[in-house]
MMTF fields as JSON, N, C-alpha, C and O atoms, coordinates in Angstrom:
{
  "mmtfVersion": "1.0.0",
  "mmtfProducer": "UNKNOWN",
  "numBonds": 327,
  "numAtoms": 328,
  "numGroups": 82,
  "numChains": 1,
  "numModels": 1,
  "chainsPerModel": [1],
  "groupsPerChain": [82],
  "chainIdList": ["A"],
  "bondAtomList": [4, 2, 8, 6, 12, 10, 16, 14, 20, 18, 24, 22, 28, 26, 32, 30, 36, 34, 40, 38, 44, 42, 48, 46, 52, 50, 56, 54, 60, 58, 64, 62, 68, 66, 72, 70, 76, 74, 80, 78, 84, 82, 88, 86, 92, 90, 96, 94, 100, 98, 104, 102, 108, 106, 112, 110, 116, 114, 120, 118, 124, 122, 128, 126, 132, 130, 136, 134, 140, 138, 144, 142, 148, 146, 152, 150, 156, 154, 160, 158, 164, 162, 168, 166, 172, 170, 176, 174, 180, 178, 184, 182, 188, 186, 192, 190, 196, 194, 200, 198, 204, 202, 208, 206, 212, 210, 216, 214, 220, 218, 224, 222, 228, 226, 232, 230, 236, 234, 240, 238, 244, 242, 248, 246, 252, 250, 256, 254, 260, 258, 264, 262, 268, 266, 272, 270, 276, 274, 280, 278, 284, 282, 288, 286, 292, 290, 296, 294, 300, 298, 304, 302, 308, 306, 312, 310, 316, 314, 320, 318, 324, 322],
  "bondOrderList": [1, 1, 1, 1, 1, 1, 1, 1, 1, 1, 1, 1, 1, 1, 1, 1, 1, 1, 1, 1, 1, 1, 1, 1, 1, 1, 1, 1, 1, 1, 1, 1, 1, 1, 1, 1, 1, 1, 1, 1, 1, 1, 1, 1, 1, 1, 1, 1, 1, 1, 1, 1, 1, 1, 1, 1, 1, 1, 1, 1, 1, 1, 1, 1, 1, 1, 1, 1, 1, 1, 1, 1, 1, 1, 1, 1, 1, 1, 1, 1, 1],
  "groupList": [{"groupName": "UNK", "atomNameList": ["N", "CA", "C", "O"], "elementList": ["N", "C", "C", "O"], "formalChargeList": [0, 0, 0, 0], "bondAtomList": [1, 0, 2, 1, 3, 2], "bondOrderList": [1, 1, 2], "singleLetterCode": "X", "chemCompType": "L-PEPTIDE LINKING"}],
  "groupTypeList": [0, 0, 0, 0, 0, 0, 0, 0, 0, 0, 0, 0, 0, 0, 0, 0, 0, 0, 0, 0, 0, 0, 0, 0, 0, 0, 0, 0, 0, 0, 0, 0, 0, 0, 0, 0, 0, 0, 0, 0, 0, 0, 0, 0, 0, 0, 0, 0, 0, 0, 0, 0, 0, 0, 0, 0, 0, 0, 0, 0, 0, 0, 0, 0, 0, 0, 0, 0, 0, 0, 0, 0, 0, 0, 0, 0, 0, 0, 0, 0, 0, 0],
  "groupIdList": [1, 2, 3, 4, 5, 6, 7, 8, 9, 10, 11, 12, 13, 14, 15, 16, 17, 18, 19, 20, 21, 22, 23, 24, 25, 26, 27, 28, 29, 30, 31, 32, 33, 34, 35, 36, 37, 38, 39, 40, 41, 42, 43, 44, 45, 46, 47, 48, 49, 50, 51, 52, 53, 54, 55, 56, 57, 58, 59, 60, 61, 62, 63, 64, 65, 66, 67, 68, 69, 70, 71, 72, 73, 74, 75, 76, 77, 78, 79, 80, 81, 82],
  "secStructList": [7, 7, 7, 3, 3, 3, 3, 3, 3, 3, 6, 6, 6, 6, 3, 3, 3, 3, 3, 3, 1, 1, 1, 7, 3, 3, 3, 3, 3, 6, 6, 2, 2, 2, 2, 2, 1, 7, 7, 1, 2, 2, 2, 2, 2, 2, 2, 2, 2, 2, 2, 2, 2, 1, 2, 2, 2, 2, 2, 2, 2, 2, 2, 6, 1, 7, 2, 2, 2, 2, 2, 2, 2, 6, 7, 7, 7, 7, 7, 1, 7, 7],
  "xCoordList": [35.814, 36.005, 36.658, 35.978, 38.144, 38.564, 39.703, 40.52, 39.709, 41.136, 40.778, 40.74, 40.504, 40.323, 41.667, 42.628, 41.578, 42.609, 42.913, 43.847, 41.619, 41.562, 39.796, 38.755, 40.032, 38.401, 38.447, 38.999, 37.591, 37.787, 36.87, 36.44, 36.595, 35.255, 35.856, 37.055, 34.814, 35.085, 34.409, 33.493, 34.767, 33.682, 33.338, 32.727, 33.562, 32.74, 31.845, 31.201, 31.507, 30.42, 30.036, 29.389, 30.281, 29.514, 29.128, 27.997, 30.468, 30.47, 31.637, 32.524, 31.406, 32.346, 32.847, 32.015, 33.954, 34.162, 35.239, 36.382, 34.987, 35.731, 36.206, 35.498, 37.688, 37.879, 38.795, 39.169, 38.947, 38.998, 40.45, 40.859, 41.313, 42.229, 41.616, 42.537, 40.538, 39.914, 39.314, 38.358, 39.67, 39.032, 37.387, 36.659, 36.839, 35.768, 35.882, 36.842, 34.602, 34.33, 33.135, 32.247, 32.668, 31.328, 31.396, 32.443, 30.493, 30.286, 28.652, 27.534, 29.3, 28.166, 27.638, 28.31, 26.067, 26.201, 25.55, 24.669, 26.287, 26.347, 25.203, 24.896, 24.618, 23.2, 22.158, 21.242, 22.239, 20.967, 20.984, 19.95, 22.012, 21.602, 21.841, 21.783, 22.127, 21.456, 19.857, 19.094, 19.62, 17.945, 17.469, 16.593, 17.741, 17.205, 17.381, 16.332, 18.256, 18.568, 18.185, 17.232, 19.157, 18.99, 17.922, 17.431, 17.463, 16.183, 16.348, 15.354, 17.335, 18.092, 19.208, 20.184, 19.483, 20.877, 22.076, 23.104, 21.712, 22.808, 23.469, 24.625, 22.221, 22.531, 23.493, 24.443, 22.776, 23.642, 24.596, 25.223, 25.521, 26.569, 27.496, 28.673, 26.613, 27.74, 28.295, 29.512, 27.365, 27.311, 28.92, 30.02, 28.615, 29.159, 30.81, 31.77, 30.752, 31.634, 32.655, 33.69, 31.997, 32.214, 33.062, 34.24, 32.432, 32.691, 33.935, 34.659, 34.182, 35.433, 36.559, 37.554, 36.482, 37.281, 38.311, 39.442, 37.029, 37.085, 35.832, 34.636, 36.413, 35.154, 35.6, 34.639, 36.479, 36.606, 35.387, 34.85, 35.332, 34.126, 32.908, 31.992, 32.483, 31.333, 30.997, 29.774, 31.564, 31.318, 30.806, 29.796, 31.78, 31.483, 29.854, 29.119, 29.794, 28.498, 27.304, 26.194, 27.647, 26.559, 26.163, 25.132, 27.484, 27.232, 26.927, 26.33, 27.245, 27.478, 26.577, 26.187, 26.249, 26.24, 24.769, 24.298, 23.676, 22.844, 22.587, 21.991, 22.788, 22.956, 22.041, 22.61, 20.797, 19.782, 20.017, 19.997, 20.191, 20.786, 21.753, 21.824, 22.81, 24.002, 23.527, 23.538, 23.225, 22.109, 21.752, 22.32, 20.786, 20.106, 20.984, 20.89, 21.744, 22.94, 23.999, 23.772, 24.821, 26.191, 25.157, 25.848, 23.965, 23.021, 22.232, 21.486, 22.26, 21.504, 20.966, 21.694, 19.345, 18.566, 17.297, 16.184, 17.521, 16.425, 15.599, 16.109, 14.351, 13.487, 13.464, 13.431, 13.479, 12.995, 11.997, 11.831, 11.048, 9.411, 8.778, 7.719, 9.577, 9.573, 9.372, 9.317],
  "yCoordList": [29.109, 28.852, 27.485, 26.623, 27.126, 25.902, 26.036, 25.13, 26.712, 27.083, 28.119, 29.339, 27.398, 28.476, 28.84, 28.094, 30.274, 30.572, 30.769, 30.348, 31.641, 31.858, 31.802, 32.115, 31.341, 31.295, 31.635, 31.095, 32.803, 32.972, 34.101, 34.817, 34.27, 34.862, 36.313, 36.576, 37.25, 38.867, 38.613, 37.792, 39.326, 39.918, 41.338, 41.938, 41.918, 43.308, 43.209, 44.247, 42.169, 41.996, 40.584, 39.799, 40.294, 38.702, 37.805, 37.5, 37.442, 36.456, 35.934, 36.468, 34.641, 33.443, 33.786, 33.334, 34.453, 35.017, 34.087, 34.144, 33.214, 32.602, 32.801, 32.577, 33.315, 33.943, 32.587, 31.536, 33.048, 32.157, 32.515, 33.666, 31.497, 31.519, 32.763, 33.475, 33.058, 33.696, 34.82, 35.368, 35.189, 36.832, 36.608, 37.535, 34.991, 35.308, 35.048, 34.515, 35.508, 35.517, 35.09, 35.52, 34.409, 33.975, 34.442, 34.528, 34.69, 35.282, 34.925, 35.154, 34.192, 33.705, 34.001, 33.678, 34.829, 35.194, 34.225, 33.435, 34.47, 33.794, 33.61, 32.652, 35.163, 35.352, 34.86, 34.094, 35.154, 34.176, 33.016, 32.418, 32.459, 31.227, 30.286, 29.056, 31.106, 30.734, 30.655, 29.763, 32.607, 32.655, 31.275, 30.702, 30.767, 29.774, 28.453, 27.832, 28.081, 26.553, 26.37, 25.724, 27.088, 26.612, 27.078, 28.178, 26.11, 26.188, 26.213, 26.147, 26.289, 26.458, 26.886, 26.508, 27.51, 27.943, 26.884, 27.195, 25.61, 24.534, 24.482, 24.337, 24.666, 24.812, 25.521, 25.265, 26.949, 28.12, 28.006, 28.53, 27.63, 27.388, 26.434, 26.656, 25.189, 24.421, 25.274, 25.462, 25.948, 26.654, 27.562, 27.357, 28.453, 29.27, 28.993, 29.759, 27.934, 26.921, 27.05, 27.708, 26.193, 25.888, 27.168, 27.202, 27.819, 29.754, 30.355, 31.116, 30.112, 30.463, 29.941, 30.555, 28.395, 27.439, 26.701, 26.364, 26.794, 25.199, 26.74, 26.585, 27.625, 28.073, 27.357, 27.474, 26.709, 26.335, 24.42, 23.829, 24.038, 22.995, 23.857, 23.384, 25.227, 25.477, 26.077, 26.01, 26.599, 26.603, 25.535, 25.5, 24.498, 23.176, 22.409, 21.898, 22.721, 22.55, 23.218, 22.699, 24.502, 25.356, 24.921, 24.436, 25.323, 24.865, 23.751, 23.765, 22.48, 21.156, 20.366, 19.286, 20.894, 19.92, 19.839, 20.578, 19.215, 19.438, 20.067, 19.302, 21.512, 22.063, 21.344, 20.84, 21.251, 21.034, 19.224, 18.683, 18.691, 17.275, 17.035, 16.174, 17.813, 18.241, 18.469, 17.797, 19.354, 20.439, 19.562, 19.35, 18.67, 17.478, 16.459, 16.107, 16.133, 14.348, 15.571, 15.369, 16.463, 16.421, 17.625, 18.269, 17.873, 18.357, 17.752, 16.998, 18.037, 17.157, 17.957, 18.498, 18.451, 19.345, 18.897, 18.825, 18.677, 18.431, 19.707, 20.424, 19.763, 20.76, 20.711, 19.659, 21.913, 21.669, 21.315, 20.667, 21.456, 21.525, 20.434, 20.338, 19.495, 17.466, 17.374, 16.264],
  "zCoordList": [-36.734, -35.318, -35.127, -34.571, -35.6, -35.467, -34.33, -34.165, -33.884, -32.764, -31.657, -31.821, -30.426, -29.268, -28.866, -28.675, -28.752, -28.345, -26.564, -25.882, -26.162, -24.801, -24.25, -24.829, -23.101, -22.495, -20.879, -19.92, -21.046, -19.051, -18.718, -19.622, -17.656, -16.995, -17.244, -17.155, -17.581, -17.509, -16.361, -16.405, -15.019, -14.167, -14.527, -13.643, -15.484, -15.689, -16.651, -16.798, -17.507, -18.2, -17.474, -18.167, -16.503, -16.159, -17.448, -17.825, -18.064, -19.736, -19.109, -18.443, -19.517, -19.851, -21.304, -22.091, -22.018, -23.102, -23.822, -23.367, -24.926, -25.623, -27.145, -28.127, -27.162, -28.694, -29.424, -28.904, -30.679, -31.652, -32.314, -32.162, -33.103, -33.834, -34.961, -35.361, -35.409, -37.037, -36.346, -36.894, -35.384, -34.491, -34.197, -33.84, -34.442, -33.301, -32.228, -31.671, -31.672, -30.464, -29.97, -30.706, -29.02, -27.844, -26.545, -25.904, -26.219, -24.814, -24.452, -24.913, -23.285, -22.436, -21.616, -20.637, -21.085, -20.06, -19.385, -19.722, -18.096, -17.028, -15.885, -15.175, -16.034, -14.83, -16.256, -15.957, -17.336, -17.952, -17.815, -17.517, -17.97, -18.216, -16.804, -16.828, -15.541, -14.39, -14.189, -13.817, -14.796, -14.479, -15.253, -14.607, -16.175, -17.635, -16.576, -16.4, -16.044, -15.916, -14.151, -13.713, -13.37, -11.853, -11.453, -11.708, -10.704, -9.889, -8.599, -7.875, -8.184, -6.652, -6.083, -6.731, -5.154, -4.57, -5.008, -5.611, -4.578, -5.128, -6.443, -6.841, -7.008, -8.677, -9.29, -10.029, -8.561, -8.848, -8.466, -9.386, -7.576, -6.809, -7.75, -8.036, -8.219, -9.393, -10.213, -10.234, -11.058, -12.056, -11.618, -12.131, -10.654, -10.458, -10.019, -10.107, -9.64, -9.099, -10.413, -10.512, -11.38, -12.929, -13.547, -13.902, -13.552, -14.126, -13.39, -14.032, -12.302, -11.768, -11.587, -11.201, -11.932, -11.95, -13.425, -13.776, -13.804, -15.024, -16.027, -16.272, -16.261, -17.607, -18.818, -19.578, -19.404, -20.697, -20.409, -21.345, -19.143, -19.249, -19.11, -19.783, -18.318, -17.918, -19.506, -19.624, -20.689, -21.845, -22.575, -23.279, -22.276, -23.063, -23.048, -23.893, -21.285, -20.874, -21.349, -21.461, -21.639, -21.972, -23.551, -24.018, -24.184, -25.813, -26.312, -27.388, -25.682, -25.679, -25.128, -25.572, -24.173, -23.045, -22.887, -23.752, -22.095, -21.272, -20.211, -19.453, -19.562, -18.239, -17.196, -16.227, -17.285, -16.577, -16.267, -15.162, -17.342, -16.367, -15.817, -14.94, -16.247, -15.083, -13.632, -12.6, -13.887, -12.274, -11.771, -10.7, -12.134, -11.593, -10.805, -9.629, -11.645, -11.729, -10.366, -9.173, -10.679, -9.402, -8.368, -7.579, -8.341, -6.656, -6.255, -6.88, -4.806, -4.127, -3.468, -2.636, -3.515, -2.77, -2.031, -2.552, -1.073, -0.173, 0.674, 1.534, 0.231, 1.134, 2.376, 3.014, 2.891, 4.462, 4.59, 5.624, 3.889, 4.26, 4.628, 5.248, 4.158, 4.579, 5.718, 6.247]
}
């Protein structure tokens, strides 16, 4: 896996799908690792944001990255219940 070739959202399997110069492949899904990380509409919304935009960072993030201090650090969620 030393050469990405292509990375981009299937919407018929809901995967962020990234193949390789050597015929692999990763596929990410996308509603797990929402159910796994966001804890809020906002969240989900980066995320999702990420996945339709920019998937070769919302990969980076997933494989790489920390999701959940992401989530945290660019939302800002305030309860109503205050």
């Amino acid at each position: 896996m030393d050469r990405l070739i292509s990375c981009e959202f299937n919407m018929d399997t809901a995967c962020v799908e990234l193949k390789f110069f050597d015929g692999s492949m990763i596929a990410i899904d996308t509603i797990a690792v929402e159910n796994e990380v966001a804890d809020n509409m906002y969240q989900r919304s980066e995320l999702d944001y990420l996945i339709y935009n920019d998937p070769i960072g919302y990969a980076d993030l997933i494989l790489n990255g920390d999701p959940e201090m992401y989530l945290k650090t660019v939302t800002e969620y305030k309860s109503l219940d205050n």
